[in-house]
Biopython code that builds the backbone (N, CA, C, O; Angstrom):
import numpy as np
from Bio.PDB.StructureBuilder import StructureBuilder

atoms = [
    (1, "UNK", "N", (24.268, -17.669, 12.690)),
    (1, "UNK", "CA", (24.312, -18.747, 13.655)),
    (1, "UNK", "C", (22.903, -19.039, 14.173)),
    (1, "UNK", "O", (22.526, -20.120, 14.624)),
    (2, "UNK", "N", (22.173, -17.917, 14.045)),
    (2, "UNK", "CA", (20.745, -18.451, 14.572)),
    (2, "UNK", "C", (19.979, -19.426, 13.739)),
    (2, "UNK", "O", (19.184, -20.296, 14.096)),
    (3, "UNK", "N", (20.412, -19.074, 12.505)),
    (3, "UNK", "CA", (19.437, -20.297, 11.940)),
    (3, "UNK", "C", (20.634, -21.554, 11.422)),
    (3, "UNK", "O", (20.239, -22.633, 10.982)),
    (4, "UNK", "N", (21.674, -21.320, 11.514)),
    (4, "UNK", "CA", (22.775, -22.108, 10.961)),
    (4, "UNK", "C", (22.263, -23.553, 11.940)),
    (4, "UNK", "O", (22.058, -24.627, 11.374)),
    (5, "UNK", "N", (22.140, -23.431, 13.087)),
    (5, "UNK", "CA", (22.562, -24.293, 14.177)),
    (5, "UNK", "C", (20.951, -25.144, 13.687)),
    (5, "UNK", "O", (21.173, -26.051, 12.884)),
    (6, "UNK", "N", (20.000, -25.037, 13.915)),
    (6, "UNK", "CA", (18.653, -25.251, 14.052)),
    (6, "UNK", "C", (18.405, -26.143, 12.710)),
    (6, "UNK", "O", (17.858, -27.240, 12.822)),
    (7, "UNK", "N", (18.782, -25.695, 11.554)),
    (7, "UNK", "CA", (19.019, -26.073, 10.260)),
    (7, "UNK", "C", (19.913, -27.370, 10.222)),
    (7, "UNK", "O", (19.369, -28.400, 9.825)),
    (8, "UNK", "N", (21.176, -27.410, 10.581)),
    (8, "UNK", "CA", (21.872, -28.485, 10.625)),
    (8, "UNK", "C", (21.282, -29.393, 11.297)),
    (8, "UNK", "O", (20.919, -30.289, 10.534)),
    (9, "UNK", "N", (20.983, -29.614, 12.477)),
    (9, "UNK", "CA", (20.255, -30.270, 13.420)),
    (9, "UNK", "C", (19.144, -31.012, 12.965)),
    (9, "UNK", "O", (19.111, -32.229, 13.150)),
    (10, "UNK", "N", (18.038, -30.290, 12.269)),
    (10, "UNK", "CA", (17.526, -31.026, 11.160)),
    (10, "UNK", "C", (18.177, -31.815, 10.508)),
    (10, "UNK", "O", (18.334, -33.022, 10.691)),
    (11, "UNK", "N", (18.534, -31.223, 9.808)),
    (11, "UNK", "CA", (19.476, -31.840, 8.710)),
    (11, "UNK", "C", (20.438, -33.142, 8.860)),
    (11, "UNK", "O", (20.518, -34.032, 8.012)),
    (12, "UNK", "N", (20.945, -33.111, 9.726)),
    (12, "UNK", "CA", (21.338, -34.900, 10.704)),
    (12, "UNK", "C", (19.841, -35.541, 10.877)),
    (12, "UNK", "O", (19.387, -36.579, 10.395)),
    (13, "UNK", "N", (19.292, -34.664, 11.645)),
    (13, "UNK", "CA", (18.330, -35.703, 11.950)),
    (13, "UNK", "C", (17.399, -36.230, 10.638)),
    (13, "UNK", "O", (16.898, -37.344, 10.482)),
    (14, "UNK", "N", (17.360, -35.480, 10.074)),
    (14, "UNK", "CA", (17.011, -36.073, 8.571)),
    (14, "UNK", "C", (17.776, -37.545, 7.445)),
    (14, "UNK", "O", (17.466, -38.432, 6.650)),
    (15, "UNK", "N", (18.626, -37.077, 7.969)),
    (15, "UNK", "CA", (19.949, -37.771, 7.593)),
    (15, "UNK", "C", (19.801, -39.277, 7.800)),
    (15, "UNK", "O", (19.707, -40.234, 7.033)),
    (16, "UNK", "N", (19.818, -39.106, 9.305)),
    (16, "UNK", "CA", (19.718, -40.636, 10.235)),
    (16, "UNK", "C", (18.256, -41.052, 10.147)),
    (16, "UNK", "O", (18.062, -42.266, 10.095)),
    (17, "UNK", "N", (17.507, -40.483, 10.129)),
    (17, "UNK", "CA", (16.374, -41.130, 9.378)),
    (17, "UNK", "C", (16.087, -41.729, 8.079)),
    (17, "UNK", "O", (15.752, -42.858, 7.721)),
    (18, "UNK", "N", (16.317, -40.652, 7.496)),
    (18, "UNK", "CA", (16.985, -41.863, 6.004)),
    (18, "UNK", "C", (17.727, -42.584, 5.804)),
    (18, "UNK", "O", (17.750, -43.171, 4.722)),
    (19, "UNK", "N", (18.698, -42.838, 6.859)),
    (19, "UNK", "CA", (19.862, -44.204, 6.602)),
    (19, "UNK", "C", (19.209, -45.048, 7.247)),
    (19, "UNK", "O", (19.187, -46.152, 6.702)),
    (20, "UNK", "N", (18.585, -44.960, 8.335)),
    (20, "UNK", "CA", (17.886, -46.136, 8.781)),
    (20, "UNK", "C", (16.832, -46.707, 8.014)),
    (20, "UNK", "O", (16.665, -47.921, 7.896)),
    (21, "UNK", "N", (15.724, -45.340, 7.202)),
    (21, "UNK", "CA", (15.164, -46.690, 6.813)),
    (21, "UNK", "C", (15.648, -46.973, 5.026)),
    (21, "UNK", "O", (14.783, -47.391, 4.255)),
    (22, "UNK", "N", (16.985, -46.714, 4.552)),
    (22, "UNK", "CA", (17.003, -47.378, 3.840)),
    (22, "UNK", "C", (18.204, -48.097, 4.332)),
    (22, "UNK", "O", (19.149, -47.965, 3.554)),
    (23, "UNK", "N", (18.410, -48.666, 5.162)),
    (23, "UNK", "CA", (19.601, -49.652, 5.586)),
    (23, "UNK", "C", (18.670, -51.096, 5.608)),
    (23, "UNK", "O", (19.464, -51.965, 5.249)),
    (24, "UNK", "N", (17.588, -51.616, 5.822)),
    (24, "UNK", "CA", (16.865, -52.411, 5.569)),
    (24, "UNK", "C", (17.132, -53.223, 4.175)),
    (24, "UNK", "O", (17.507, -54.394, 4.107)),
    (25, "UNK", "N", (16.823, -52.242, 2.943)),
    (25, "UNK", "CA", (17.261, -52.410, 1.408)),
    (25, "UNK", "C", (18.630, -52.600, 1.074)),
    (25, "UNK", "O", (19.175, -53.686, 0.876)),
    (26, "UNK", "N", (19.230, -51.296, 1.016)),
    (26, "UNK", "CA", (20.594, -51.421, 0.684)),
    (26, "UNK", "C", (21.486, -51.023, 1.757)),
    (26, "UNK", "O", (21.635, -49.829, 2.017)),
    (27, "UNK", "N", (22.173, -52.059, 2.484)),
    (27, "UNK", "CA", (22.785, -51.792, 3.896)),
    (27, "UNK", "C", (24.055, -50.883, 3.869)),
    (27, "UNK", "O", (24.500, -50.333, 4.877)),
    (28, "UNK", "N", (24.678, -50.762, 2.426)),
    (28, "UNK", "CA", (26.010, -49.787, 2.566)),
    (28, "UNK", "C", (25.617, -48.503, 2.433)),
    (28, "UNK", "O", (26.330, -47.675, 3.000)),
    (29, "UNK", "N", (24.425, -48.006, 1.680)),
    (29, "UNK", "CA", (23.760, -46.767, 1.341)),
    (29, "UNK", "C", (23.877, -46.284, 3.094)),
    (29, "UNK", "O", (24.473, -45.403, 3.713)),
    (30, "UNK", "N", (23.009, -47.333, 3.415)),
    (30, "UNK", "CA", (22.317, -46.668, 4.784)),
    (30, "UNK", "C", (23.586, -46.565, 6.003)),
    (30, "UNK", "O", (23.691, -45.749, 6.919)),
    (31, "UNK", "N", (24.307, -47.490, 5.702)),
    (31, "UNK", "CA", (25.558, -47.684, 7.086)),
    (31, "UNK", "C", (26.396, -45.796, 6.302)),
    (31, "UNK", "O", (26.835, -44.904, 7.028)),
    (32, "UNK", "N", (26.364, -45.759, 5.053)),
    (32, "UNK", "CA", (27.103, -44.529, 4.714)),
    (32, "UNK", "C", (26.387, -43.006, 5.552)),
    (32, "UNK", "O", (26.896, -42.146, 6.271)),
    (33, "UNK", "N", (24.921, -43.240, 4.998)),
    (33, "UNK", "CA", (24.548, -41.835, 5.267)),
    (33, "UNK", "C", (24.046, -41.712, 7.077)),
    (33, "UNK", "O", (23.644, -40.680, 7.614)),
    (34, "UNK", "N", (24.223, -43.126, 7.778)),
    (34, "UNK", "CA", (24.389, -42.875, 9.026)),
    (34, "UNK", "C", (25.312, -42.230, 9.524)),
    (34, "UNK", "O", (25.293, -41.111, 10.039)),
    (35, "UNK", "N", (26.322, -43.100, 9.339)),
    (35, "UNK", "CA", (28.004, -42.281, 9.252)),
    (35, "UNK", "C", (28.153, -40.772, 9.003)),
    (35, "UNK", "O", (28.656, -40.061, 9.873)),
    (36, "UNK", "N", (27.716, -40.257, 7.805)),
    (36, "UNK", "CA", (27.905, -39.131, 7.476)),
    (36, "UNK", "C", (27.263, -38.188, 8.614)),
    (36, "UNK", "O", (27.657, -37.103, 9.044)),
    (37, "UNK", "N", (25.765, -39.228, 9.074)),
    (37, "UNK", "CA", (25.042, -37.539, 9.996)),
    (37, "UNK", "C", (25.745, -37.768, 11.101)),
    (37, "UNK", "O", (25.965, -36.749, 11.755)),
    (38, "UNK", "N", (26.299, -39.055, 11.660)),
    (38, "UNK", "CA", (26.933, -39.068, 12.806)),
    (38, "UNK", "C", (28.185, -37.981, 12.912)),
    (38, "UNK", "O", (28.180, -37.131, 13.803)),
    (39, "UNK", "N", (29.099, -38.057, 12.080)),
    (39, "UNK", "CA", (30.233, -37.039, 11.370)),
    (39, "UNK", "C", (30.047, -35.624, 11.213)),
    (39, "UNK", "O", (30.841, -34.715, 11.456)),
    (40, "UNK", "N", (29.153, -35.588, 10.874)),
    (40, "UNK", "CA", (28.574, -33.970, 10.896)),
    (40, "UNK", "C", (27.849, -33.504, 11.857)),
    (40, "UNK", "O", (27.525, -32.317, 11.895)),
    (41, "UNK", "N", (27.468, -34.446, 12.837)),
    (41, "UNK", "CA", (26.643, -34.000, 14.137)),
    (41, "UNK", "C", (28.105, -33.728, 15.089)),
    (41, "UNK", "O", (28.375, -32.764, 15.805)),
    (42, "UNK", "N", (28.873, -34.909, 14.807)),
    (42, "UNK", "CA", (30.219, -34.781, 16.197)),
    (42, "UNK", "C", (31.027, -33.745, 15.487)),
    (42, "UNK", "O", (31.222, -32.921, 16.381)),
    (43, "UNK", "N", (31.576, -33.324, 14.478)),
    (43, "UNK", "CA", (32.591, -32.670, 14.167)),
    (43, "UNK", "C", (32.363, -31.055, 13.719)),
    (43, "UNK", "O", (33.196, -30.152, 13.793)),
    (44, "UNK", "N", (30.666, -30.963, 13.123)),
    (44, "UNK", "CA", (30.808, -29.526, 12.469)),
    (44, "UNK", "C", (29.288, -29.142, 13.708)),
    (44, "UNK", "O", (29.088, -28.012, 14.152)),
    (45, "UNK", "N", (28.565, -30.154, 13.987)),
    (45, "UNK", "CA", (27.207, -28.845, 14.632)),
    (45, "UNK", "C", (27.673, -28.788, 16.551)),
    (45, "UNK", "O", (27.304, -27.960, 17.383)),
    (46, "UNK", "N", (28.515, -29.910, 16.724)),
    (46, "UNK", "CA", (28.593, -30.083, 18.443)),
    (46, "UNK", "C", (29.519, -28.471, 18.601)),
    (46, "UNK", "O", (29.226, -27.478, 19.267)),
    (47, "UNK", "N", (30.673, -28.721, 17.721)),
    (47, "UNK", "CA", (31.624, -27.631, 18.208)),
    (47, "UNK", "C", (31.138, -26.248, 17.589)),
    (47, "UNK", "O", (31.743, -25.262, 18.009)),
    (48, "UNK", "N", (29.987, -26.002, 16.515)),
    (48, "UNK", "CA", (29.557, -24.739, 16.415)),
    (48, "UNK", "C", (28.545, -24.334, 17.668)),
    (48, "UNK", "O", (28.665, -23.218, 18.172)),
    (49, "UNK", "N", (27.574, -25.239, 18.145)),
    (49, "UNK", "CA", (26.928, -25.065, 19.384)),
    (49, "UNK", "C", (27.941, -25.200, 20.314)),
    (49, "UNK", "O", (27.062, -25.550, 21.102)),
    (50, "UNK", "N", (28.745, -25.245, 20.843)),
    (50, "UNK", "CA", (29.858, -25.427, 21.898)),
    (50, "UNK", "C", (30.034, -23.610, 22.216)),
    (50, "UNK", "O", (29.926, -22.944, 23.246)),
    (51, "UNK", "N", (30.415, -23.183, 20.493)),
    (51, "UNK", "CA", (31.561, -22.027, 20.327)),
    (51, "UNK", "C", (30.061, -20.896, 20.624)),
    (51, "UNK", "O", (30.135, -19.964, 21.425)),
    (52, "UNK", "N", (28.815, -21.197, 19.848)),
    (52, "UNK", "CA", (27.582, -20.123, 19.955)),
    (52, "UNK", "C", (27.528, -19.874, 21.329)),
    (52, "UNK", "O", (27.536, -18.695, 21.683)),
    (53, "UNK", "N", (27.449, -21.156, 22.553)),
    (53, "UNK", "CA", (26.671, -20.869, 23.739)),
    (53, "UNK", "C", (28.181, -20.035, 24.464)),
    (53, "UNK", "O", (27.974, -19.536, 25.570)),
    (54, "UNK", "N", (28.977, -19.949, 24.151)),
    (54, "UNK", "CA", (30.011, -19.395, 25.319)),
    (54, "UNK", "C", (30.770, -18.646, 24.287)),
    (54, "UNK", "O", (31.806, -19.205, 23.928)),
    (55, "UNK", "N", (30.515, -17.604, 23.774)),
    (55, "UNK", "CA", (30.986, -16.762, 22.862)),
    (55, "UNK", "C", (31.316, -15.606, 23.691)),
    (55, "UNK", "O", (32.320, -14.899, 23.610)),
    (56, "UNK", "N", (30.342, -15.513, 24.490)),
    (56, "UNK", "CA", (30.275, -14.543, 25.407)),
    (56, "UNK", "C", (30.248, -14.382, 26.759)),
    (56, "UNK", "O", (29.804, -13.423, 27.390)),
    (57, "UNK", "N", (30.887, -15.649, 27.269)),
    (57, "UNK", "CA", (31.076, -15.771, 28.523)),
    (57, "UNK", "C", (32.103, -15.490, 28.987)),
    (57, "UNK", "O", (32.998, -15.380, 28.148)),
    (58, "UNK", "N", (32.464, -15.267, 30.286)),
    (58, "UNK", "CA", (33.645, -15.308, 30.966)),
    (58, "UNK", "C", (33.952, -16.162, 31.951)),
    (58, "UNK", "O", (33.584, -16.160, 33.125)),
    (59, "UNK", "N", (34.991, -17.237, 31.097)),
    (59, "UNK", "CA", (35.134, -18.286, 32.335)),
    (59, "UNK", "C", (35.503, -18.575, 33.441)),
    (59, "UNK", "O", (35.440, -19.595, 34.126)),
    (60, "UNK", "N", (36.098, -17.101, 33.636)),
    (60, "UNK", "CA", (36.183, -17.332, 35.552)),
    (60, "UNK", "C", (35.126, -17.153, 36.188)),
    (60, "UNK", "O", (35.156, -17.446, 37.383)),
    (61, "UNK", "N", (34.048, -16.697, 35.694)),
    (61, "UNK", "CA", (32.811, -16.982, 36.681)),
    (61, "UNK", "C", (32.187, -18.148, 36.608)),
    (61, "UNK", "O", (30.970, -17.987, 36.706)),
    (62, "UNK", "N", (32.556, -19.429, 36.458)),
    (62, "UNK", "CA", (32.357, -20.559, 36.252)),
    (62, "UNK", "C", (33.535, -21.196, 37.121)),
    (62, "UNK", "O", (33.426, -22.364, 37.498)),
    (63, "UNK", "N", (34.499, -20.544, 37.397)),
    (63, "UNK", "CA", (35.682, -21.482, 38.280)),
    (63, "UNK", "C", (35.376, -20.813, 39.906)),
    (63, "UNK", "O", (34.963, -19.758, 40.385)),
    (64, "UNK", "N", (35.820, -22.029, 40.339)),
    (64, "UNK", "CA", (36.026, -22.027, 41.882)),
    (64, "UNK", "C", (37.262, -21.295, 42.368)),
    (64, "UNK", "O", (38.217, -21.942, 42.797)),
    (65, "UNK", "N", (37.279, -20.085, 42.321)),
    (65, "UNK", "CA", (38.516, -19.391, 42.762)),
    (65, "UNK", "C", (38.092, -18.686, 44.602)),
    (65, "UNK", "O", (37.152, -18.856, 45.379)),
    (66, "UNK", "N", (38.963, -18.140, 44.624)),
    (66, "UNK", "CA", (39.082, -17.949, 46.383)),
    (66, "UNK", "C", (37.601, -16.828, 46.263)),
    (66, "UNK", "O", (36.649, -17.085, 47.000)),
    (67, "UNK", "N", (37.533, -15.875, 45.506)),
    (67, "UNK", "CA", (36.728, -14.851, 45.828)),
    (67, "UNK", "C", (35.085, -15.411, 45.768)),
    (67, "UNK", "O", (34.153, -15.172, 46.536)),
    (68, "UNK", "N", (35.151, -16.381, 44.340)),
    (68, "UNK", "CA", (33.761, -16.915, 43.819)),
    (68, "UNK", "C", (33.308, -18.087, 45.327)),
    (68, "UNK", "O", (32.147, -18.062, 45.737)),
    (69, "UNK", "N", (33.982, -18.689, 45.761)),
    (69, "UNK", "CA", (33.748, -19.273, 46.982)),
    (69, "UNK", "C", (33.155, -18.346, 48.147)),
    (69, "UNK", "O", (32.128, -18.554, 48.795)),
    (70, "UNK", "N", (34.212, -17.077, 48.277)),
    (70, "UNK", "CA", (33.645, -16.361, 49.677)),
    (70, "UNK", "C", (32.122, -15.526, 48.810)),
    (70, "UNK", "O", (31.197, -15.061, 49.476)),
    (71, "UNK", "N", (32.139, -15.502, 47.857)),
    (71, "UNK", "CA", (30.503, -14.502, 47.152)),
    (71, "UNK", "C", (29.201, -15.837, 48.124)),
    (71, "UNK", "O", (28.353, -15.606, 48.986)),
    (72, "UNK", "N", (29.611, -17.133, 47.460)),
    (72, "UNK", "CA", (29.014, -18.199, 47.674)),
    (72, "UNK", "C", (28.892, -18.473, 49.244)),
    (72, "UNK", "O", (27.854, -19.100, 49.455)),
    (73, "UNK", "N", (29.279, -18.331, 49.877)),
    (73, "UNK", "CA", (29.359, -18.532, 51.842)),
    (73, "UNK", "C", (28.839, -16.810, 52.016)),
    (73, "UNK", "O", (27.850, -16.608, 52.720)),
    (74, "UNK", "N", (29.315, -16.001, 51.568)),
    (74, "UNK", "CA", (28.621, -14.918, 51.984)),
    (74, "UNK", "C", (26.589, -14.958, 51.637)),
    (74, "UNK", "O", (25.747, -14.523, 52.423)),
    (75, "UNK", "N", (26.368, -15.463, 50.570)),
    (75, "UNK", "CA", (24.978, -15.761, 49.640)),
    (75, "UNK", "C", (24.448, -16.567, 50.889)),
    (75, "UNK", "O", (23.474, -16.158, 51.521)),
    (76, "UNK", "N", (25.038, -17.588, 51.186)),
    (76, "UNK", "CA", (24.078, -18.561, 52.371)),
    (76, "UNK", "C", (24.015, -17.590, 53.417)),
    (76, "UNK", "O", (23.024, -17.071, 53.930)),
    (77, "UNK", "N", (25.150, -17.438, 53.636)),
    (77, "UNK", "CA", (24.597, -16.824, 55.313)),
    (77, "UNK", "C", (22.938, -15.861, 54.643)),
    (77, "UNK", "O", (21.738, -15.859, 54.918)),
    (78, "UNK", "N", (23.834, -15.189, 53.698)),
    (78, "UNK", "CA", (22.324, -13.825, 53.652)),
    (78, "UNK", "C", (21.527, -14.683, 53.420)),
    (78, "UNK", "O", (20.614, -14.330, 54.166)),
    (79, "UNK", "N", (21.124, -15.726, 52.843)),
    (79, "UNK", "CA", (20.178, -16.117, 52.838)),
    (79, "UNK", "C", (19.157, -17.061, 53.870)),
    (79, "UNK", "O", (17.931, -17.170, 53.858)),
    (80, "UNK", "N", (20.111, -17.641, 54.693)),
    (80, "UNK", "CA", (19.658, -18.058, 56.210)),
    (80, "UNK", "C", (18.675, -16.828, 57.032)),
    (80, "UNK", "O", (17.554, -16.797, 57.539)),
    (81, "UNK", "N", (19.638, -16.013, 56.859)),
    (81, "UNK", "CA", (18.858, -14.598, 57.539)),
    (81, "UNK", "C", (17.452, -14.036, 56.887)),
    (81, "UNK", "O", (16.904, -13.043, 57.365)),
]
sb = StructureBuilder()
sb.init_structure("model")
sb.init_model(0)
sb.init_chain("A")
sb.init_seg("    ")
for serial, (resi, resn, name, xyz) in enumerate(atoms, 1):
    if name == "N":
        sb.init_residue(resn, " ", resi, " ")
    sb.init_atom(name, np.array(xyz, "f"), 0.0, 1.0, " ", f" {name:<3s}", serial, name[0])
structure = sb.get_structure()
């Protein structure tokens, strides 16, 4: 995944650079391989970077539950002081 992600990313962006500039010449070439990096940017690199960055998280420390609120009002006061 470390180099998977970094690689693809290129690789669209490579993509959409070459459809643009050959969409000038031949406009279905280029409307195709836009399409394609658009397709492979939304469907295979968004949701592998989605799944890499929170592989290892735990999402209740991200929710507003009763305790994560009082940590948060307890943090100000100490920090007023």
């Amino acid at each position: 995944m470390k180099y998977f992600l970094p690689l693809l990313f290129i690789a669209v962006i490579i993509l959409l650079a070459v459809g643009f500039y050959i969409k000038p010449e031949d406009e279905a070439t280029g409307h195709l391989l836009i399409g394609s990096a658009i397709v492979v940017g939304f469907f295979i690199l968004m949701p592998s970077f989605i799944y890499h960055r929170w592989k290892d998280k735990n999402v209740k420390d991200y929710m507003l539950t009763k305790e994560n609120i009082e940590k948060m009002q307890e943090y100000q006061k100490d920090k007023k002081l």
